[in-house]
TORKOL-4160 file (C-alpha; in steps of 0.2 Angstrom, whole numbers, padded with zeros to 4 digits, m for minus):
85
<pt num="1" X="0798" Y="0839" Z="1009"/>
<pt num="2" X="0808" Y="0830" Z="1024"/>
<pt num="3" X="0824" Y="0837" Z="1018"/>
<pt num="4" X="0819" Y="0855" Z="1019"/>
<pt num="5" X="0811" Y="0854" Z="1035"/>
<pt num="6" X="0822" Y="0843" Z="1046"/>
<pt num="7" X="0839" Y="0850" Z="1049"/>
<pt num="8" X="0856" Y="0839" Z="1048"/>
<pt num="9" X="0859" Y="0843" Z="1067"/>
<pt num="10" X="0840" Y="0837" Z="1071"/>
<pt num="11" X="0845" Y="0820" Z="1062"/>
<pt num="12" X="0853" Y="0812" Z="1079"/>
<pt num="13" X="0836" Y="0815" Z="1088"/>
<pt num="14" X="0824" Y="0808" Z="1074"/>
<pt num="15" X="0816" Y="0792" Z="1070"/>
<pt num="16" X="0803" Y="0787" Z="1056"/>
<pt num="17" X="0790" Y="0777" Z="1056"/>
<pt num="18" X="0782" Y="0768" Z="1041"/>
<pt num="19" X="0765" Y="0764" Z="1042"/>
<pt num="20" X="0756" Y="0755" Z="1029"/>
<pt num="21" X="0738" Y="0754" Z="1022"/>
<pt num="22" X="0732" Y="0739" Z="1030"/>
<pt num="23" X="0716" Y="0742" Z="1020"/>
<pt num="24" X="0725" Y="0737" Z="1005"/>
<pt num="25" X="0737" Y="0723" Z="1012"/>
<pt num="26" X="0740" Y="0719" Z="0993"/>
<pt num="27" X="0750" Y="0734" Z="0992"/>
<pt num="28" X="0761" Y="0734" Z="1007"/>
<pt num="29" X="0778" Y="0731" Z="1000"/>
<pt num="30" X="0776" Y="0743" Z="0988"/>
<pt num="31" X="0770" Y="0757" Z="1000"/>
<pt num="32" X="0787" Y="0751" Z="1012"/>
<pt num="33" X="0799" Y="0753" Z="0995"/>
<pt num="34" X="0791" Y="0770" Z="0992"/>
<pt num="35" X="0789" Y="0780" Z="1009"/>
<pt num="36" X="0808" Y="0769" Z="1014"/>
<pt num="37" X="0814" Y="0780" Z="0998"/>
<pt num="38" X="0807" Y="0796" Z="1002"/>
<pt num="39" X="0815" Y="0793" Z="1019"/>
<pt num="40" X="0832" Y="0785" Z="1013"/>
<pt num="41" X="0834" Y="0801" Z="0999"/>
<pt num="42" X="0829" Y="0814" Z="1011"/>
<pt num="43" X="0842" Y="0806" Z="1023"/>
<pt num="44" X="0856" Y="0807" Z="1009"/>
<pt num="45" X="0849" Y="0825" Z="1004"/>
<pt num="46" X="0854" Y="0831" Z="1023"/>
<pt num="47" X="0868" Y="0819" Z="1027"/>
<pt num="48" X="0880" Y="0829" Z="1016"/>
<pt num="49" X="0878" Y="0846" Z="1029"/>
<pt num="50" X="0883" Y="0835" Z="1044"/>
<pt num="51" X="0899" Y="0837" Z="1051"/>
<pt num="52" X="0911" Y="0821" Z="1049"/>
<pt num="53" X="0914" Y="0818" Z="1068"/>
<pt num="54" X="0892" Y="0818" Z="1069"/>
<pt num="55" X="0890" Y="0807" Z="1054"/>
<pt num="56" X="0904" Y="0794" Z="1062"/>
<pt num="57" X="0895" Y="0794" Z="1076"/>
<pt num="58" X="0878" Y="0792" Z="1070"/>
<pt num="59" X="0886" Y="0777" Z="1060"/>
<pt num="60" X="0893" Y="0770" Z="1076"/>
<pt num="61" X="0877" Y="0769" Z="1086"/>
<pt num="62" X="0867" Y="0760" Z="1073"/>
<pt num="63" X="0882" Y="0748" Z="1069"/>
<pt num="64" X="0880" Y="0745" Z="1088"/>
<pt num="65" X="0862" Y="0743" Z="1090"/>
<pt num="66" X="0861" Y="0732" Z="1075"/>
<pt num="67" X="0876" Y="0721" Z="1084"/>
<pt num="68" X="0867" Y="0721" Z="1100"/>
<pt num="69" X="0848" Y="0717" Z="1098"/>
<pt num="70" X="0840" Y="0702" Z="1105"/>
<pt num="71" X="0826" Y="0698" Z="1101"/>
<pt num="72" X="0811" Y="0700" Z="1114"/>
<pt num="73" X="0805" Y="0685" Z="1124"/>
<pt num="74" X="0788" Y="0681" Z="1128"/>
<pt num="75" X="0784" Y="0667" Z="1146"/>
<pt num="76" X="0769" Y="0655" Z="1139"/>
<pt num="77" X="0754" Y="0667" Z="1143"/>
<pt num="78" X="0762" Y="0679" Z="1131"/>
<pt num="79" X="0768" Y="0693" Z="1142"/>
<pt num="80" X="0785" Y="0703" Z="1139"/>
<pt num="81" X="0801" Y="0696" Z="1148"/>
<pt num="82" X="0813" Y="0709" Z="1154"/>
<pt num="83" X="0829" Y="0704" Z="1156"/>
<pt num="84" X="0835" Y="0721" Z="1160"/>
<pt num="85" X="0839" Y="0724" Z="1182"/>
C-alpha cells in the first residue's frame, strides 16, 4: 500500500517510523523484520521511477549522516548536552 500512495519525488521528504507492540515485548523483533520489509519492498518498488541524479543524492545524504552521527551526551542529572553554537 506504501508504494501506490507515496510518490518517488515524495521519497526525499519522508521518514518511517517503526513502532512496536510493547504489549507483546516477546514479539518485537519479529514485528521490526516484518514492518522493516514492508518498508524496504515499498522503497525498492518506487526507487526504480526516481531519476538517477535524485537517487545518487538520496544515497549521498544517508552515507553522510551515517558517517557523521555522534552519539548524544547526557551531564550526570541526565539532561541533553548540545554541542551545536
Amino acid at each position: 500500500m506504501i508504494s501506490k500512495i507515496l510518490k518517488p519525488e515524495d521519497l526525499e521528504f519522508t521518514f518511517a517510523v517503526i513502532m512496536p507492540d510493547f504489549e507483546q515485548p516477546w514479539g518485537i523483533m519479529q514485528q521490526c523484520e516484518k514492518w522493516m520489509k514492508v518498508v524496504k519492498d515499498a522503497i525498492f518498488k518506487i526507487t526504480p521511477n526516481l531519476e538517477l541524479r535524485t537517487m545518487e543524492r538520496l544515497k549521498d545524504r544517508v552515507v553522510d549522516i551515517c558517517k557523521h552521527y555522534h552519539e548524544p551526551e547526557f551531564d550526570k542529572d541526565g539532561k541533553f548536552i548540545s554541542n551545536r553554537p
